[in-house]
C-alpha positions as CSV (number, residue, x, y, z in Angstrom):
1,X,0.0,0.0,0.0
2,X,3.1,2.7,0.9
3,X,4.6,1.3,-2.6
4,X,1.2,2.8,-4.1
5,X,1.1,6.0,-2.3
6,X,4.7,6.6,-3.1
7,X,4.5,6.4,-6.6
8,X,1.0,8.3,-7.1
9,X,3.2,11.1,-5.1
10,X,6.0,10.7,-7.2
11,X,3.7,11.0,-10.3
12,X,2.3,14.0,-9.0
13,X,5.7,15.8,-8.0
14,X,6.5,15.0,-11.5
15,X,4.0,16.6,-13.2
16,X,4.6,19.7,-10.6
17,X,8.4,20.1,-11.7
18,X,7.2,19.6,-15.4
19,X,4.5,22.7,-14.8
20,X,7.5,24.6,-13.0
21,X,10.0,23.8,-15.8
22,X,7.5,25.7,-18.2
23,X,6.9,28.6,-15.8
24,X,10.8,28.6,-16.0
25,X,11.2,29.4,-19.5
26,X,7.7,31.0,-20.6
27,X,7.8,33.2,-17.4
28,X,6.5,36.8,-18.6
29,X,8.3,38.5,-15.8
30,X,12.1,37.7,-14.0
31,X,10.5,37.2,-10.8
32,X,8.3,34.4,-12.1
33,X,11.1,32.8,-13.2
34,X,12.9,33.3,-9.5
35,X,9.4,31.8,-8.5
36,X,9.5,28.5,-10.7
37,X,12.9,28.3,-9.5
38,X,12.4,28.1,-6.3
39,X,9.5,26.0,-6.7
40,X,11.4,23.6,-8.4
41,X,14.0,23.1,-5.3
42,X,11.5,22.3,-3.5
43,X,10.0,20.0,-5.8
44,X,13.2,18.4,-5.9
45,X,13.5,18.1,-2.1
46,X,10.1,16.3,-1.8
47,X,11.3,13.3,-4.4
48,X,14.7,12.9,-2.5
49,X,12.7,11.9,0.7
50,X,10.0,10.5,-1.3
51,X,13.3,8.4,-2.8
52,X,14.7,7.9,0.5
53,X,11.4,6.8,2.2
54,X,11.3,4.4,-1.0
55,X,14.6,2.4,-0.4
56,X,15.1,3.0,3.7
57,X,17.8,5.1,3.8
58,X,18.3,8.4,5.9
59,X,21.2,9.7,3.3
60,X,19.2,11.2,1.4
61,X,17.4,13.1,3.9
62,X,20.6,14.2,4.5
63,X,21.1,15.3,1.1
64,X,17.4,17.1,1.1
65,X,18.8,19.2,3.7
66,X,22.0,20.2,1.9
67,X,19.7,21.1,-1.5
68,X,17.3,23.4,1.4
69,X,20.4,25.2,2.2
70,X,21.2,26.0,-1.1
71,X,17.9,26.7,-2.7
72,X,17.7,29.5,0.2
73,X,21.0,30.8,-0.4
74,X,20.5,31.2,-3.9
75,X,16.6,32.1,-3.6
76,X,17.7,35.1,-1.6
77,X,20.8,35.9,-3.4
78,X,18.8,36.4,-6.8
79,X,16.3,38.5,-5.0
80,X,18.8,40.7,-3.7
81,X,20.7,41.1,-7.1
82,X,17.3,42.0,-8.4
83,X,16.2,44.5,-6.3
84,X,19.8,46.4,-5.9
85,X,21.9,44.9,-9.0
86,X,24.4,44.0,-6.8
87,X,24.8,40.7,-4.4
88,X,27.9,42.2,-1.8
89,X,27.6,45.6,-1.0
């Protein structure tokens, strides 16, 4: 039954990132795009747990936490370069 729920989830994450993945290139505006992008971070965190719930393996909850870390980093270091033009001040 958690093998069917897994995949219906993983279908469904799919299909988001897919959506997101157009947002990222049709995206009328930059901070749509900065938007998708984010999006698709976490998109990408939810299948490496979904991937590590899968095969019983806390690594790559591990790894979901290192790929947080970044997608906030650079999340808030495009939104600073596009509100000033300029990441260090």
């Amino acid at each position: 039954m958690l093998d069917t729920a897994l995949l219906f989830v993983t279908i469904c994450i799919c299909v988001a990132l897919s959506m997101n993945l157009w947002r990222l290139m049709v995206g009328p505006t930059v901070s749509d795009r900065i938007l998708a992008l984010d999006t698709m971070y976490i998109n990408a965190i939810a299948l490496i747990v979904l991937y590590g719930m899968y095969i019983g393996s806390a690594l790559y909850f591990e790894a979901a936490l290192l790929i947080a870390m970044l997608g906030f980093v650079s999340t808030s270091a495009l939104c600073k370069y596009l509100l000033r033009g300029d990441i260090i001040e």
